[in-house]
C-alpha atoms as an extended CHARMM CRD file, in Angstrom:
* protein
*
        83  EXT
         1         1  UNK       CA             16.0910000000       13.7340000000      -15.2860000000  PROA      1               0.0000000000
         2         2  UNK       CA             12.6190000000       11.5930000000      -15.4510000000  PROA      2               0.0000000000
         3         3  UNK       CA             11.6250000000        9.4360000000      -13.2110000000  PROA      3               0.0000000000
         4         4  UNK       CA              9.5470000000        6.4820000000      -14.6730000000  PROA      4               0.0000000000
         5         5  UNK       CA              8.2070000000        3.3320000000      -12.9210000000  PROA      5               0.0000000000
         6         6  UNK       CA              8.3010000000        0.0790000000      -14.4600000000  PROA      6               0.0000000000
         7         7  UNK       CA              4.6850000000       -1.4440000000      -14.4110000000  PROA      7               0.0000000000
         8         8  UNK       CA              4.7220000000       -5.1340000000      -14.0140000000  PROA      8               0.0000000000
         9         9  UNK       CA              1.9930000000       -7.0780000000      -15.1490000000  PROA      9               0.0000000000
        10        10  UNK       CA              2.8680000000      -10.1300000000      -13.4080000000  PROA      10              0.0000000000
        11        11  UNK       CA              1.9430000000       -8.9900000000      -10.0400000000  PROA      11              0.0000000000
        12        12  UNK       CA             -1.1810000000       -9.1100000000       -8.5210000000  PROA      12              0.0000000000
        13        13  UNK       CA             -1.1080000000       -5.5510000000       -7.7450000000  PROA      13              0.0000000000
        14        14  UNK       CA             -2.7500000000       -2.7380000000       -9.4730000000  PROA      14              0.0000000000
        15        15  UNK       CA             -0.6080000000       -0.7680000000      -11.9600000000  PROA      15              0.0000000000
        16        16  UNK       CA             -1.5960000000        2.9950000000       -9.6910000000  PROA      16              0.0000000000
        17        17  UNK       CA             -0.3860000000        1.3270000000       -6.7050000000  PROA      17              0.0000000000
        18        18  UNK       CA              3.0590000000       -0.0980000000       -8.3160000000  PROA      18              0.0000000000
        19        19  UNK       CA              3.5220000000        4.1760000000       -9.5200000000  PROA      19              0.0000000000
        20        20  UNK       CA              2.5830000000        5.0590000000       -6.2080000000  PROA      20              0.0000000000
        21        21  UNK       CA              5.1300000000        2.8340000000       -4.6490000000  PROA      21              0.0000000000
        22        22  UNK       CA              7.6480000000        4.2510000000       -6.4400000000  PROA      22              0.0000000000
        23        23  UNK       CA              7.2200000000        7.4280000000       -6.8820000000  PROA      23              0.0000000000
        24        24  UNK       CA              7.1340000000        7.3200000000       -2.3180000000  PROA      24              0.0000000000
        25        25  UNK       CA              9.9500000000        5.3050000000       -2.6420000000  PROA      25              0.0000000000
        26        26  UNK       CA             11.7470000000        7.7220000000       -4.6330000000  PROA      26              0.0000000000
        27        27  UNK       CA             10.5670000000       10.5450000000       -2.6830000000  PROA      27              0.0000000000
        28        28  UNK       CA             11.8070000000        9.1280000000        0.6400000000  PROA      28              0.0000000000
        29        29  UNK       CA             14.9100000000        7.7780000000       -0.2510000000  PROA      29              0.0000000000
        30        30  UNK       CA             15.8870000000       11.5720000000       -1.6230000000  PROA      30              0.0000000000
        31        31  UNK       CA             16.0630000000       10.6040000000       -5.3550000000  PROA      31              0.0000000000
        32        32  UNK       CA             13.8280000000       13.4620000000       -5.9540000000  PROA      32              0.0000000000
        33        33  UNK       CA             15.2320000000       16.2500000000       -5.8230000000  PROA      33              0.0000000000
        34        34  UNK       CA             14.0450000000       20.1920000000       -4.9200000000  PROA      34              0.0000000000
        35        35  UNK       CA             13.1040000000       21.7190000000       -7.8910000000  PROA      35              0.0000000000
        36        36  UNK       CA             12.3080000000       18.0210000000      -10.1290000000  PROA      36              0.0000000000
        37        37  UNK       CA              8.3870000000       17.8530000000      -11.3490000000  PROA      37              0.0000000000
        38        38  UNK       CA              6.8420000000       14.4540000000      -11.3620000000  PROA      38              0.0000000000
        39        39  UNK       CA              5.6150000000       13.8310000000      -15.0180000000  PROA      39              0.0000000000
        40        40  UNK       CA              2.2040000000       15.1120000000      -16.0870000000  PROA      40              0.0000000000
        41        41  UNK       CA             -0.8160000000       12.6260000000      -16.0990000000  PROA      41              0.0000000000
        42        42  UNK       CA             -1.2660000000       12.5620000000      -19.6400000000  PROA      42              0.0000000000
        43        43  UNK       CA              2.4430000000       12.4580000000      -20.1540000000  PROA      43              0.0000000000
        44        44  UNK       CA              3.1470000000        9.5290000000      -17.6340000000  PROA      44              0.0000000000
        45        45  UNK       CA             -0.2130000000        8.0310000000      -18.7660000000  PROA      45              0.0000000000
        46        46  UNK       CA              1.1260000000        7.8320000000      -22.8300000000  PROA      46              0.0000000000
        47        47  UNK       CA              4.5830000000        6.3180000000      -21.9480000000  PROA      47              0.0000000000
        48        48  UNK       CA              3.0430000000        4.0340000000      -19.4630000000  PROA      48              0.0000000000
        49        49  UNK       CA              0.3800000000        2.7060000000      -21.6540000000  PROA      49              0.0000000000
        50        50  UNK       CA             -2.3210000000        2.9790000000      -19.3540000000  PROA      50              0.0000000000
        51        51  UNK       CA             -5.2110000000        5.3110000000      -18.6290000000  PROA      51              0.0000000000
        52        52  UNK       CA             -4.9130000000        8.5070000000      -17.2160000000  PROA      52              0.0000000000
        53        53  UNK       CA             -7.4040000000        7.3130000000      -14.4780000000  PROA      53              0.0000000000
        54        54  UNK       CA             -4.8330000000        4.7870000000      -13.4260000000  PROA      54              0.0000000000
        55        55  UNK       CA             -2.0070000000        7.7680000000      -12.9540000000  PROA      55              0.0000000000
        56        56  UNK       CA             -4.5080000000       10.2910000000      -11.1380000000  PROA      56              0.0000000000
        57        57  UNK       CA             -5.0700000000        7.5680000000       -8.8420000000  PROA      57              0.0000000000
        58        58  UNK       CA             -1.2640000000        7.0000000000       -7.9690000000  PROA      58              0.0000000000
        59        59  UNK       CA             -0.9230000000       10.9730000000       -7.6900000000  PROA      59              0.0000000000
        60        60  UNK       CA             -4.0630000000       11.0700000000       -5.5420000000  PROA      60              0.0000000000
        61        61  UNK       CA             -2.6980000000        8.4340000000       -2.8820000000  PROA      61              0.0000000000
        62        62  UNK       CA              0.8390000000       10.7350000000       -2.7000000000  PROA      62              0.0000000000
        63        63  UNK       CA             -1.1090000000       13.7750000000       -1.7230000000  PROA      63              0.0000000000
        64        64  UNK       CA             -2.6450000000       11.6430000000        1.2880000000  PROA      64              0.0000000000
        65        65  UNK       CA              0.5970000000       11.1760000000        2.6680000000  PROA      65              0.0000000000
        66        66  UNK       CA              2.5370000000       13.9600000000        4.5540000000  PROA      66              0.0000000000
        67        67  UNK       CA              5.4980000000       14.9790000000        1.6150000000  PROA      67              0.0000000000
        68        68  UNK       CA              7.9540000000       18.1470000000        1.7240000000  PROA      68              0.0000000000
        69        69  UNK       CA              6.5110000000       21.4940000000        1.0460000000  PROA      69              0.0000000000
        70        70  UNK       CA              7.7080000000       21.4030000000       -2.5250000000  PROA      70              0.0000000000
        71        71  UNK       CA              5.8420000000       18.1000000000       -3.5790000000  PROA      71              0.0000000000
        72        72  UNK       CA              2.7540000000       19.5130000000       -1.9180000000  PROA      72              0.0000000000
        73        73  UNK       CA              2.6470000000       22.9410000000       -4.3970000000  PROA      73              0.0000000000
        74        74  UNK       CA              3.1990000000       20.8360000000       -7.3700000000  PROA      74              0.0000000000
        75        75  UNK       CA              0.3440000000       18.0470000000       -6.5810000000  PROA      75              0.0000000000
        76        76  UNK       CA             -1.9100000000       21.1990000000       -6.1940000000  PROA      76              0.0000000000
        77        77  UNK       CA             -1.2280000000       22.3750000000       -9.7470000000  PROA      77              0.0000000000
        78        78  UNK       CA             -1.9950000000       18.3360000000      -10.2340000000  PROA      78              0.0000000000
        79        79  UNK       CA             -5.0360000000       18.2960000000       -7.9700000000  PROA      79              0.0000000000
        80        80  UNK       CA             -6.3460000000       21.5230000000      -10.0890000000  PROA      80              0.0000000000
        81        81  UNK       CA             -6.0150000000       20.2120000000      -13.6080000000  PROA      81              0.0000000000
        82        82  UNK       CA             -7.8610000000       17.0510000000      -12.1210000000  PROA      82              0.0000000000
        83        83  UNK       CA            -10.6830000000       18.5130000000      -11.1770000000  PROA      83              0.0000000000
């Protein structure tokens, strides 16, 4: 299963912080489960339509918060191919 947000444009809030709403709301209500990968950036980029600057900045404000031990291994295979 892939998890997608929907990006609305008629909010007056920045498309990386609608993904990173729902990718924590996701997280913390459990519908991510042990073993699911969020998408790549250039992946979630492409089907988004918008820069991969604008999903590496979602991604980067999950790793600031405290997330299972699972999440935290797969943002550093993120953090790496960021960098």
């Amino acid at each position: 299963m892939e998890i997608f947000p929907k990006l609305n444009k008629q909010l007056n809030e920045p498309f990386y912080v609608q993904q990173y709403n729902y990718f924590r709301h996701e997280i913390e209500g459990s519908e991510f489960n042990p073993g699911m990968h969020l998408p790549s950036i250039r992946y979630l980029a492409n089907e988004l339509k918008v820069s991969n600057t604008t999903v590496k900045m979602a991604y980067l404000q999950l790793m600031a918060r405290p997330i299972t031990c699972f999440l935290k291994r797969h943002f550093q295979k993120l953090i790496d191919s960021i960098s």
